[in-house]
C-alpha positions as CSV (number, residue, x, y, z in Angstrom):
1,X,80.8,35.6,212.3
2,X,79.5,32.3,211.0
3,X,80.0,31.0,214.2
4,X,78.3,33.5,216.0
5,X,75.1,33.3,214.1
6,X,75.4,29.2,214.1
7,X,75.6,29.3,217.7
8,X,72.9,32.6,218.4
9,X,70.8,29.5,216.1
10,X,71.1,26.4,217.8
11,X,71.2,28.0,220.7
12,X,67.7,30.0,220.1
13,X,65.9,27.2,218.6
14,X,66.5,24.8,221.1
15,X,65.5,27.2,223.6
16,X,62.2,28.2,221.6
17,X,61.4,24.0,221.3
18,X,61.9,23.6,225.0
19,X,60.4,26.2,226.6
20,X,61.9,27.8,229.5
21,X,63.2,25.4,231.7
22,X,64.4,27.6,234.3
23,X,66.2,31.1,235.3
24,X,69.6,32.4,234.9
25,X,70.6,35.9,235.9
26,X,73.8,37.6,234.5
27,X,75.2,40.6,236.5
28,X,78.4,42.8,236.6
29,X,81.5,42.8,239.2
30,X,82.0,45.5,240.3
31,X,78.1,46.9,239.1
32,X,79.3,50.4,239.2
33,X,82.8,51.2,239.0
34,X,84.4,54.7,239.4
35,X,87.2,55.0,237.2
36,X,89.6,58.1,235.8
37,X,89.3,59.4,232.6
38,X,92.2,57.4,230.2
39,X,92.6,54.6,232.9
40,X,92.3,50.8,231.8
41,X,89.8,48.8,234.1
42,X,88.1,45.3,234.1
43,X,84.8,44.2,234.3
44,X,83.4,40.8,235.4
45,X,80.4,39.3,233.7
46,X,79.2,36.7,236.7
47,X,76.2,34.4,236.2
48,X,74.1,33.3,238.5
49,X,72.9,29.4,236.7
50,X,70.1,29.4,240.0
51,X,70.7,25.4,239.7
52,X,70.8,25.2,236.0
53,X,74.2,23.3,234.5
54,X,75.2,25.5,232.2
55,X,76.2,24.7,228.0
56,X,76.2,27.9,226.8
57,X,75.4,31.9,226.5
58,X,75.2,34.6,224.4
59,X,74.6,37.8,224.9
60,X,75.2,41.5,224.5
61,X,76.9,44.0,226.5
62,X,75.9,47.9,225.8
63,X,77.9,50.9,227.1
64,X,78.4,54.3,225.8
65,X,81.0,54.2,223.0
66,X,82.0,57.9,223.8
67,X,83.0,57.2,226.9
68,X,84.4,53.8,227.0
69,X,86.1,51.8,224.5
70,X,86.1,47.8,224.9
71,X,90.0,46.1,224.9
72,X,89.2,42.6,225.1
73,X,86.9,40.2,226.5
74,X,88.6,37.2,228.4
75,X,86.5,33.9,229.1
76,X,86.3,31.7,232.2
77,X,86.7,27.9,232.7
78,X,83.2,27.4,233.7
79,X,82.3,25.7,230.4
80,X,86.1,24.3,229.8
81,X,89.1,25.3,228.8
82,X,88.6,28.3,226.4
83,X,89.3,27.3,222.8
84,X,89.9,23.5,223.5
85,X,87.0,22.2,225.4
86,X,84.9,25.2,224.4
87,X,84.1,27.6,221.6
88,X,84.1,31.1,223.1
89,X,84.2,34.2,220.9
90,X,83.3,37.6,220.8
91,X,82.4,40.7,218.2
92,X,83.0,44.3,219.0
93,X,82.2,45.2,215.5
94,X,79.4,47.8,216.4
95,X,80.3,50.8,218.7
96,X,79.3,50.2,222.1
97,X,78.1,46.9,222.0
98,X,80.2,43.5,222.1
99,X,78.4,40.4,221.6
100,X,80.1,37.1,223.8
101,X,79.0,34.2,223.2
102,X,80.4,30.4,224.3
103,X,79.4,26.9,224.2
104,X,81.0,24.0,225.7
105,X,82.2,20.9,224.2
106,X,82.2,18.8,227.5
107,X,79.8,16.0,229.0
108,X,78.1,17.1,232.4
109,X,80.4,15.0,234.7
110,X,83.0,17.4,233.3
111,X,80.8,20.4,233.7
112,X,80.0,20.1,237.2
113,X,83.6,20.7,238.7
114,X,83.8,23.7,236.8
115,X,80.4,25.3,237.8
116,X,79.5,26.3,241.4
117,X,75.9,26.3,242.5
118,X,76.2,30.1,243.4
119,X,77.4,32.9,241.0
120,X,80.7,32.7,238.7
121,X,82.5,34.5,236.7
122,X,81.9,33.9,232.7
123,X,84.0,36.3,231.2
124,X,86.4,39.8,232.5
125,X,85.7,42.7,230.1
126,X,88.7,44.8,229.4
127,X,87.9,48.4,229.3
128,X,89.6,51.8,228.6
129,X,87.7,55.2,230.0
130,X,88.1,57.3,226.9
131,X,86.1,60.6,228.2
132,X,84.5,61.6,231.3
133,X,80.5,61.1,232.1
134,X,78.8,58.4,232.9
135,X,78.0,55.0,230.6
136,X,75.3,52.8,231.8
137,X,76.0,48.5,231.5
138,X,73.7,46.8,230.4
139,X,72.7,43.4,228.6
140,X,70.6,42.4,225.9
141,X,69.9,39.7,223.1
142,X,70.5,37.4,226.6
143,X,70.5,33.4,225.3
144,X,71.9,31.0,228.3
145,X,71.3,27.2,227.4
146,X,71.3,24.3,230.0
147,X,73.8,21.0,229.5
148,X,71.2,20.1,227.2
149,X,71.2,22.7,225.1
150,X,67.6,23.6,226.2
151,X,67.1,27.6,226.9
152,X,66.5,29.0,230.5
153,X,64.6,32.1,231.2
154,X,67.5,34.8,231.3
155,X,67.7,38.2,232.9
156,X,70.7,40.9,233.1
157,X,71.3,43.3,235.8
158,X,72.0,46.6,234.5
159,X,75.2,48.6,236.0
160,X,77.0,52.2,234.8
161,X,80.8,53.4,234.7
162,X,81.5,56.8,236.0
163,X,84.8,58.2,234.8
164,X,85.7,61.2,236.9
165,X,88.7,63.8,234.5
166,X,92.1,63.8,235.6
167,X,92.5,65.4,238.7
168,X,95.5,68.0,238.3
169,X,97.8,67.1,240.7
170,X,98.3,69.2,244.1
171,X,102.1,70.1,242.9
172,X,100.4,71.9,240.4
173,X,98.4,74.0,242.2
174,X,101.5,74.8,244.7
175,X,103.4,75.6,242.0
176,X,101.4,78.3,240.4
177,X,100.6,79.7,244.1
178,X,104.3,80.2,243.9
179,X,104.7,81.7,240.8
180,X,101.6,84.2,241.4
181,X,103.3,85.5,244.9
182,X,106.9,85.8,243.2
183,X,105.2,87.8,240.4
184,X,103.5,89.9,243.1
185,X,106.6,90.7,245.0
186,X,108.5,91.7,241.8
187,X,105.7,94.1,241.1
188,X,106.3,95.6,244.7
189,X,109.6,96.2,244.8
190,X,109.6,97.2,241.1
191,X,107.4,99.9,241.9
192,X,109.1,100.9,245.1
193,X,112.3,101.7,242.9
């Protein structure tokens, strides 16, 4: 937790000294996924640096804790290998909300290898769908430094989960059609006796 708030620091000072720079725009893959009720599903978070080198990020991703329930959170090697070249972590302390934040330990000749110009993917939420309905995704508390550890101007685009109940299977349905017309021709020829 020391971590956290050491980096959510540095991270939001040198932001608020430098100004902002330029624009970085965080978004989900896939933005609105239809899942089952009970079914495990992923979740990218892909950033889109819009020419910035990237050094670091923190944010927050909110969902509905009644309906989903957060696994894991797995980083990319856009800022280095995770817990050697970089420092990435996350908290899922709060119900539905789990704070991810990274920083990376490399120089930018190592950083520019690992960071296309268009969108990649920063981290893969794991999820589980713990009740049907329909929780929105959405970030907040957004912090994304440049190499420099200046802040950008950062935006999140906003998705939702809709987790369908499980559908009972057609067997099922077969099944009781066949009990319900053997029960009605035992009545018939019970009553014909």
């Amino acid at each position: 937790m020391l971590k956290k708030q050491l980096l959510g620091f540095l991270l939001g000072t040198l932001g608020l000294l430098a100004g902002q720079a330029s624009a970085a725009i965080l978004s989900f893959s896939p933005d609105n996924p239809n899942v089952i009720e009970s079914q495990a599903f992923e979740v990218d978070v892909v950033l889109d640096p819009e020419g910035v080198l990237v050094g670091g990020f923190s944010f927050n991703v909110d969902f509905d804790p009644l309906v989903l329930a957060i696994t894991d959170v797995q980083f990319s090697n856009s800022l280095g290998d995770p817990f050697i070249e970089a420092l990435p972590d996350f908290d899922d302390s709060v119900a539905g909300t789990v704070d991810i934040f990274n920083v990376s330990l490399l120089f930018d000749s190592e950083l520019i290898p690992l960071q296309p110009a268009a969108g990649f993917t920063i981290a893969t939420l794991s999820f589980l769908s713990i009740a049907d309905g329909m929780s929105p995704l959405g970030f907040s508390s957004i912090i994304v430094s440049d190499d420099l550890g200046l802040g950008t101007s950062s935006s999140g685009i906003a998705g939702s989960v809709d987790v369908s109940p499980i559908p009972l299977p057609g067997a099922l349905w077969l099944m009781l059609t066949g009990l319900l017309g053997i029960r009605t021709l035992v009545r018939k020829r019970g009553g014909a006796a």
